[in-house]
C-alpha positions in Angstrom: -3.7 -38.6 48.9 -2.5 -40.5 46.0 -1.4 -38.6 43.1 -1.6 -40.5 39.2 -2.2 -38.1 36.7 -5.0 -38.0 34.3 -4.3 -38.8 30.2 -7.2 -37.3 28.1 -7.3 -38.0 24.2 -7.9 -35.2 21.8 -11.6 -34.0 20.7 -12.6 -35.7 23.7 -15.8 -34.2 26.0 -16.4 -34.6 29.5 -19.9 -33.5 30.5 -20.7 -31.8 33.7 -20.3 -33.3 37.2 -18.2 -36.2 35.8 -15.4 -37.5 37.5 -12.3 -39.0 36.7 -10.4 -41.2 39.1 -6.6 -40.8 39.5 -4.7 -42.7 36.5 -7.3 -43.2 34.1 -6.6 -42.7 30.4 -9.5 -41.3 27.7 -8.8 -42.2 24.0 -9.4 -39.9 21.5 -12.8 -38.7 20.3 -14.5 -40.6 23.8 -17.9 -39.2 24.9 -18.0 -39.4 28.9 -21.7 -38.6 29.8 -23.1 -36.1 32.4 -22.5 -37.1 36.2 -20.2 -40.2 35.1 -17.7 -42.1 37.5 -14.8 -43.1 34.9 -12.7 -45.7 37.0 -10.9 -47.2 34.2 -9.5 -46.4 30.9 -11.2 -45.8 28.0 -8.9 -47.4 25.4 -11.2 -47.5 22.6 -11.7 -44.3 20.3 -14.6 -42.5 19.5 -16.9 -43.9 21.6 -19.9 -43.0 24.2 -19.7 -44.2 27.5 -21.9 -42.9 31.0 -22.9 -44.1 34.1 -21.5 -45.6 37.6 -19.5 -47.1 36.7 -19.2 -45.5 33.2 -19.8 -48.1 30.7 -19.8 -48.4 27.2 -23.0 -47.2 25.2 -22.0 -47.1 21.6 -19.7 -45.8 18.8 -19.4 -42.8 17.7 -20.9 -42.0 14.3 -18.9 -39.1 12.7 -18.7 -37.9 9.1 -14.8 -37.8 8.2 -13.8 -39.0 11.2 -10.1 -38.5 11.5 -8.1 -42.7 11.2 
């Protein structure tokens, strides 16, 4: 087994039964939707992404959203 660790942003959420393969990175404020199969990083901030593979479905709308 391969070992690459796992970088998560803060204020991030990972909903249940996702999963995160080895290496990826999760910018900050990222939404990863329930039962999700993140197999590359999520460079962008505060932004929704789910499926298989997890895919981009919008931004983020947040009153005083930290820069």
């Amino acid at each position: 087994m391969i070992y690459k660790p796992i970088d998560i942003g803060s204020e991030c959420w990972i909903a249940a039964g996702s999963f995160v393969c080895p290496g990826v990175k999760i910018a900050t404020g990222a939404v990863i939707g329930a039962k999700s199969v993140v197999t590359k990083s999520i460079l962008e901030p505060w932004t929704v992404h789910g499926g298989n593979p997890a895919e981009k479905i919008r931004n983020r709308q947040i009153k005083n959203q930290p820069e």
